[in-house]
C-alpha positions in Angstrom: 0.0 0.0 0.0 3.1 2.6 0.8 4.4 1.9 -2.7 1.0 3.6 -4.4 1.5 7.2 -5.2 -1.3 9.8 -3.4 -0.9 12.9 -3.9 -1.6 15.2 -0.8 -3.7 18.3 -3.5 -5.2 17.6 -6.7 -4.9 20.9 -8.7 -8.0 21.1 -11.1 -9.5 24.3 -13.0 -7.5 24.5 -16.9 -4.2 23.3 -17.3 -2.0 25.9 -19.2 -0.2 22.5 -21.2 -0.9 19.1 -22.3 1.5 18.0 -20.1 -0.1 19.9 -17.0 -3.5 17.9 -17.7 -2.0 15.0 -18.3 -0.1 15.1 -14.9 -3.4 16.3 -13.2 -5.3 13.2 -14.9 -2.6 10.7 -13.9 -2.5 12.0 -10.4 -6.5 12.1 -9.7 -6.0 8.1 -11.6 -3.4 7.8 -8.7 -5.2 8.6 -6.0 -8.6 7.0 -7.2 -6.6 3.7 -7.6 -4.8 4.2 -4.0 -8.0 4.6 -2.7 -9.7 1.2 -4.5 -6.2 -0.4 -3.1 -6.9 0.6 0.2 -11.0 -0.8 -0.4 -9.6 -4.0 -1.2 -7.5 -4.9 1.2 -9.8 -3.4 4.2 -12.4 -6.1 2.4 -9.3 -9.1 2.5 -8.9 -8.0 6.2 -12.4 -8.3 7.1 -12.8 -11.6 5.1 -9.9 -13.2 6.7 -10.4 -12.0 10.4 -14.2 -13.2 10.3 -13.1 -16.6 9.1 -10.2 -16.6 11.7 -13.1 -16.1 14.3 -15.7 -18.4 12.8 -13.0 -21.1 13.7 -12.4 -19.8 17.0 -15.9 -20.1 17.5 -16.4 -23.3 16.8 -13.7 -25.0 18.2 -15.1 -23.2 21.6 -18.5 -24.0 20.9 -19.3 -27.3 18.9 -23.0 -27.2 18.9 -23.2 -23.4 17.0 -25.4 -23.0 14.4 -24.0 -22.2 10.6 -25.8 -19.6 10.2 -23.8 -17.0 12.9 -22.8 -13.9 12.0 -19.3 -11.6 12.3 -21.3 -9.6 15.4 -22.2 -12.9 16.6 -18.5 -14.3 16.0 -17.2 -11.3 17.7 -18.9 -11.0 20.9 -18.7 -15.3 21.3 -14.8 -15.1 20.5 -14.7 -12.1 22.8 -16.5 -13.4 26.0 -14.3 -16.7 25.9 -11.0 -14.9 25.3 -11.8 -12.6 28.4 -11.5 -9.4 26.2 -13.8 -6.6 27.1 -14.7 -4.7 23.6 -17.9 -2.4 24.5 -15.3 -1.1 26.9 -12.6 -0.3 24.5 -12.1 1.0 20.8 -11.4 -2.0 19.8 -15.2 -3.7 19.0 -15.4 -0.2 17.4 -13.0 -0.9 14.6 -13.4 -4.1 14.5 -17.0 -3.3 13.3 -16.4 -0.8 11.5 -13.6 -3.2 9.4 -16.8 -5.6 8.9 -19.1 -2.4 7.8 -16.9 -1.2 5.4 -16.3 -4.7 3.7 -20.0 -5.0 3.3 -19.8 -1.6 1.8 -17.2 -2.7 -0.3 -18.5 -5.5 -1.4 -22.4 -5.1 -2.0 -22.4 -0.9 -2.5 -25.7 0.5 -1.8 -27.7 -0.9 0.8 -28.3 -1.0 5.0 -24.5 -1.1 5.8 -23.7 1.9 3.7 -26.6 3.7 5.5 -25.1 2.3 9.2 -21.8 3.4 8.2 -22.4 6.5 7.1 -24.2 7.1 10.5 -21.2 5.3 12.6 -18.2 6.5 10.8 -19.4 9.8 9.0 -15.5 10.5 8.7 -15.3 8.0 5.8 -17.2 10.3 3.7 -14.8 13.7 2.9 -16.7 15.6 0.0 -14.9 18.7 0.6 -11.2 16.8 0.2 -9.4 18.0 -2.2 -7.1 15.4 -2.9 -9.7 12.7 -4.5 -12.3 13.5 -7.6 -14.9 11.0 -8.4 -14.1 9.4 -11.7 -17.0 7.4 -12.2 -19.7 8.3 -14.9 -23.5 9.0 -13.9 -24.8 10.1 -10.9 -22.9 10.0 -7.3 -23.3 6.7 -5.7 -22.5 6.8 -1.9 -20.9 3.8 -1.6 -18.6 4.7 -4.2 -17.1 7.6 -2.7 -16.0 5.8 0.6 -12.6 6.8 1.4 -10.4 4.4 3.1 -7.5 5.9 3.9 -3.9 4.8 5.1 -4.6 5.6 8.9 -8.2 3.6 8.8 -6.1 0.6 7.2 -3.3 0.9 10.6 -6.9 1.2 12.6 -8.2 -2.2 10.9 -4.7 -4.2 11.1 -4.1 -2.8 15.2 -7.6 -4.2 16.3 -7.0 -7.7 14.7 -4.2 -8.2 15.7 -4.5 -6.8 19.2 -7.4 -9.4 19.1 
């Protein structure tokens, strides 16, 4: 993720060159793919980490249903390791991790809504170092910002887990 270029200000109005909008172009293309980079893996993380506790789960309880899910996962994984998370930051990101995946992965929908409400920070329309470069009408979803500090947020509280 370090090894994608973001730029810190995208410079926009007319370019005086070819060469000027050309840069621009390639720098909004940077920062729109850092950004999808940064989607991706927060969706890997999330994948992984709810599979890593579906197992801890049912090694500690053999009789669960199929059917739980990663709140469910959580909280069981949680209360047999001793870990306290409505207490700390860390059920918070951990959460939000799983929020953001769904986002990720379905778009539109009720987790976009609960994430907008729960993590409002995710959603920076006055930044000025992304521009939308999809076609068509603003989708939410698609203008979710994951950024290098949320990804250090997401890796911290699964591992501290």
């Amino acid at each position: 993720m370090e090894m994608l270029q973001v730029h810190s200000l995208l410079e926009s109005g007319e370019a005086a060159t070819i060469e000027q909008f050309l840069d621009r172009a390639a720098a909004q293309v940077d920062n729109y793919t850092a950004n999808e980079a940064a989607k991706a893996f927060a969706l890997t993380l999330a994948a992984v980490f709810e599979r890593q506790l579906s197992i801890w789960a049912r090694a500690a309880y053999v009789d669960m249903p199929k059917s739980r899910g990663f709140e469910d996962f959580l909280a069981l994984c949680a209360d047999r390791a001793g870990i306290d998370i409505a207490q700390t930051k860390l059920g918070d990101d951990l959460t939000e991790m799983f929020i953001v995946a769904n986002v990720v992965r379905h778009g539109e929908g009720s987790s976009c809504e609960k994430l907008r409400v729960v993590a409002p920070a995710l959603w920076d329309d006055s930044s000025n170092d992304y521009h939308d470069l999809l076609a068509g009408p603003r989708i939410p979803s698609e203008h979710l910002r994951i950024r290098m500090r949320d990804l250090i947020r997401y890796i911290r509280a699964t591992t501290r887990f």
